[in-house]
C-alpha positions in Angstrom: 11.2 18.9 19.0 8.5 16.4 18.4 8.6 12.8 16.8 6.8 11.4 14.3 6.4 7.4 14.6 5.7 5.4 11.0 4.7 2.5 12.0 4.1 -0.5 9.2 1.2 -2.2 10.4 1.1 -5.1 7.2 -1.8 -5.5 4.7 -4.6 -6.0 7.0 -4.2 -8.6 9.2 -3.4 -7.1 12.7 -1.1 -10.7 13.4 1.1 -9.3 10.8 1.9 -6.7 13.2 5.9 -6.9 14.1 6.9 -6.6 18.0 8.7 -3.7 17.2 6.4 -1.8 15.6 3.8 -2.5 19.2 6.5 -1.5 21.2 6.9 1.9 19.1 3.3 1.9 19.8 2.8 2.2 22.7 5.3 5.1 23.1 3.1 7.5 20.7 1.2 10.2 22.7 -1.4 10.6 19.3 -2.1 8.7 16.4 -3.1 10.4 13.0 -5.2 9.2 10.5 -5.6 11.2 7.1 -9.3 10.4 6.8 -10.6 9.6 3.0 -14.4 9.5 4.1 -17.3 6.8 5.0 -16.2 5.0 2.2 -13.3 3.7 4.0 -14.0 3.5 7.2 -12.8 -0.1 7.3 -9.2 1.2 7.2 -9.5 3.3 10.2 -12.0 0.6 11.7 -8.6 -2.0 11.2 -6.1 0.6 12.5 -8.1 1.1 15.7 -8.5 -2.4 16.2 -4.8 -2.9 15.9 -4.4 -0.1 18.7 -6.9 -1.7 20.9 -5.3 -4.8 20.7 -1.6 -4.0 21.2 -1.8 -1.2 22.9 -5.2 -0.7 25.0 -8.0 1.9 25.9 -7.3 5.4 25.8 -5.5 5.5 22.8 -6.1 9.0 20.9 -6.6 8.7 17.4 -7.8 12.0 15.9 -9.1 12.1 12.1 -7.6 14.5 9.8 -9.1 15.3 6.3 -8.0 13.9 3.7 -7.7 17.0 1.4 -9.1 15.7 -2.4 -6.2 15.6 -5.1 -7.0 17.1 -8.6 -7.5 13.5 -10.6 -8.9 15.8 -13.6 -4.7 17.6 -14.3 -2.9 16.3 -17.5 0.1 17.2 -15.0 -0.2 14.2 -12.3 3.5 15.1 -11.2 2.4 18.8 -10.3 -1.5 17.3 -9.0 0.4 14.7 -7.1 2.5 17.7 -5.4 0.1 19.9 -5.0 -1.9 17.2 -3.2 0.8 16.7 -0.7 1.5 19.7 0.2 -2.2 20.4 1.2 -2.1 17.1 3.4 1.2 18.4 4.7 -0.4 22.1 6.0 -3.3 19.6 7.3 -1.2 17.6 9.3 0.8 20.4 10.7 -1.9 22.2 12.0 -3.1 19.1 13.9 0.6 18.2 15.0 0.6 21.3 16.1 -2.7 21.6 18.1 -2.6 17.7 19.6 0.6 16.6 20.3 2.7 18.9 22.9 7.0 19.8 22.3 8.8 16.6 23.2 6.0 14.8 22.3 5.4 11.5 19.7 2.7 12.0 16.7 2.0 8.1 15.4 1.5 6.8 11.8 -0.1 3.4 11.2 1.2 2.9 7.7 -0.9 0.4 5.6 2.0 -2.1 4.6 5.3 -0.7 4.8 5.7 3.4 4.6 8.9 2.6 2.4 6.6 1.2 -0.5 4.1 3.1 -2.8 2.9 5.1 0.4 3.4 8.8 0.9 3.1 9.3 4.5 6.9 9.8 4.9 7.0 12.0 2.0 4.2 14.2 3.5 5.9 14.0 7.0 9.2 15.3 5.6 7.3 18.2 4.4 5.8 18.8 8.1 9.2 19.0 8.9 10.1 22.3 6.5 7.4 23.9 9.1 8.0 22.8 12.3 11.0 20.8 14.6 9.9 17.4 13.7 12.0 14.1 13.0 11.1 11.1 11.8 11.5 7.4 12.5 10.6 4.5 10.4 9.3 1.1 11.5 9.0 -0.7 8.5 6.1 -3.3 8.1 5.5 -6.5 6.0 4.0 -5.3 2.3 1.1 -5.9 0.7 3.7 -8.1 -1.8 4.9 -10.4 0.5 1.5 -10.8 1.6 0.4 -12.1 -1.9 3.2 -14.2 -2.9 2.4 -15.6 0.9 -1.3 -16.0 -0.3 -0.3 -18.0 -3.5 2.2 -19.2 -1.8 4.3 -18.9 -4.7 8.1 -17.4 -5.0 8.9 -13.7 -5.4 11.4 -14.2 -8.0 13.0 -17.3 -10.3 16.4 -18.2 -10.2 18.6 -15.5 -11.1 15.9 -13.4 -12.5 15.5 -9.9 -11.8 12.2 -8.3 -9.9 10.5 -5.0 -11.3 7.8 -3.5 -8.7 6.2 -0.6 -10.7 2.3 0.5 -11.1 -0.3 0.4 -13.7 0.7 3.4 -15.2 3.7 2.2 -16.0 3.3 -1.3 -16.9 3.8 -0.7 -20.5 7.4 0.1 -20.0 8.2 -3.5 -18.3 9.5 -6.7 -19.9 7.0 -9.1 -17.8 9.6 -11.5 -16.4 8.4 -10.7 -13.4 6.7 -7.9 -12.7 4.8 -6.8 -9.0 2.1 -4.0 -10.1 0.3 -2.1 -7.8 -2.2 0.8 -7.5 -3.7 -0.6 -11.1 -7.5 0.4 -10.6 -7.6 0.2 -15.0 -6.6 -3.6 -14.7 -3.9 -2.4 -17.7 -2.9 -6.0 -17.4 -5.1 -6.7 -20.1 -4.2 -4.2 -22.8 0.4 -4.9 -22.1 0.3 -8.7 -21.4 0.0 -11.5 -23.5 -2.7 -14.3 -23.2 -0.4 -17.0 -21.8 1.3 -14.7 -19.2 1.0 -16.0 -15.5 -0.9 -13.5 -13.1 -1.0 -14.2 -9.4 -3.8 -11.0 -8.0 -4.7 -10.2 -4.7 -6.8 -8.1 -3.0 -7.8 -7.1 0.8 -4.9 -9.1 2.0 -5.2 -10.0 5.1 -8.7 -9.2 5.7 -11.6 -11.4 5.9 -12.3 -10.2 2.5 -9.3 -11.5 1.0 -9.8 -12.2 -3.0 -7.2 -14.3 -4.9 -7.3 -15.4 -8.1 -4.6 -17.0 -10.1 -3.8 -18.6 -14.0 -2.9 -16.8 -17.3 -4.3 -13.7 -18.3 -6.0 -15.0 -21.3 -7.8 -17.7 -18.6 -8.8 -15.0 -15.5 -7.9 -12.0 -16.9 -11.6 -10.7 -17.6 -12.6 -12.1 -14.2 -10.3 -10.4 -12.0 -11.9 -7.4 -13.6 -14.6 -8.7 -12.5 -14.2 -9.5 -9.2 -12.4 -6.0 -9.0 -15.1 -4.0 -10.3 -17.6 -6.0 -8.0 -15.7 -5.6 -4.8 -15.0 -2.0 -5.0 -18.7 -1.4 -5.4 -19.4 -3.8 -2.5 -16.7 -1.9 -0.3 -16.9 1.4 -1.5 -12.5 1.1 -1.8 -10.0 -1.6 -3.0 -6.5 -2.5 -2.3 -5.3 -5.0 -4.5 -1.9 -6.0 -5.8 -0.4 -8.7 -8.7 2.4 -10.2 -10.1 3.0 -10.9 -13.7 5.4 -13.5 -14.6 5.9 -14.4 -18.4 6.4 -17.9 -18.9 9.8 -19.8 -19.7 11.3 -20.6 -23.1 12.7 -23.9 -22.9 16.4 -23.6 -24.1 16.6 -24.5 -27.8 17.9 -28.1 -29.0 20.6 -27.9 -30.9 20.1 -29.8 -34.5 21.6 -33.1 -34.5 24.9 -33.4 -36.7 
């Protein structure tokens, strides 16, 4: 029976990293990285500087291909699917050949692997083919990070939170709404001119963005910025949080 370690490493900034999740660390015999390309090497550049520091030389880290999902489907449930089961067989076949029985694959899980992240949903499927469990060490995510950045509350009083994606944004109220993996900015099409946005991007990194206002004020330059960056960069991870503004209570007419 192996192990399979998800680690939460934060959104970017290796101090964010919990003392739980460097103990779990440094009891992983391999580290796995499904590798997107050049484009992002600055996500396995931060993982492997998060490994030198907390855990030292010597660490293996071995780069898996990313297998490409179909973007062009109508079906993104079944493209979705399909994708994950082709990163599933990958990492299987390199669990397999690296890490020996009794031994611990690692996971270093950009933010927290129980948020918008499909490492444990791919791992699960590694399972199906082989002895493998898994263990969870969660990590601080990529919205705490922001509200941190603004440093602004999460929530109002006795107001709910919705955390959904740009796909999806139509469907909200706006009271208060965290969006993520929004690369169409589809802020600008649901919300209304006077809505509050608080946006973030690279959090934690030295290439932390924030920009903050209504939509009708910074709207168009956050696509901007975005748009800018993720040329500069060659990827983005960016996060936002709408909040529709109060109604004061009505007066009541005087007698």
């Amino acid at each position: 029976m192996r192990t399979a370690l998800l680690i939460g490493i934060g959104a970017g900034d290796p101090k964010q990293v919990t003392v739980q999740a460097i103990e779990a660390m440094r009891t992983v015999d391999v580290f796995f990285v499904l590798d997107k390309g050049a484009t992002v090497g600055t996500l396995t550049g931060i993982r492997q500087e998060i490994l030198d520091r907390y855990v030292g030389p010597g660490v293996r880290l071995v780069l898996v291909p990313d297998p490409p999902r179909d973007r062009s489907s109508a079906d993104y449930t079944a493209a979705v699917d399909d994708w994950h089961s082709r990163r599933a067989a990958a990492l299987a076949a390199a669990i397999s050949r690296e890490v020996p029985d009794g031994g611990v694959a690692g996971f270093l899980v950009w933010g927290d692997p129980s948020l918008y992240d499909s490492t444990l949903r791919v791992v699960e499927r590694v399972s199906d083919s082989m002895p493998l469990t898994a263990t969870v060490i969660p990590g601080i995510t990529s919205v705490q990070a922001l509200t941190a950045a603004h440093a602004i509350l999460l929530n109002r009083v006795g107001e709910p939170i919705h955390i959904t994606t740009g796909r999806r944004l139509a469907e909200d109220d706006g009271r208060n709404t965290v969006v993520m993996l929004d690369a169409d900015c589809t802020f600008r099409e649901t919300a209304r001119p006077n809505d509050l946005i608080y946006w973030g991007a690279y959090l934690g990194t030295p290439h932390q963005i924030l920009i903050a206002g209504t939509v009708g004020e910074v709207g168009g330059k956050i696509a901007e910025s975005r748009a800018a960056a993720r040329a500069e960069h060659g990827w983005i991870m960016d996060v936002y949080l709408l909040r529709r503004p109060v109604t004061p209570p009505r007066r009541p007419a005087p007698p």
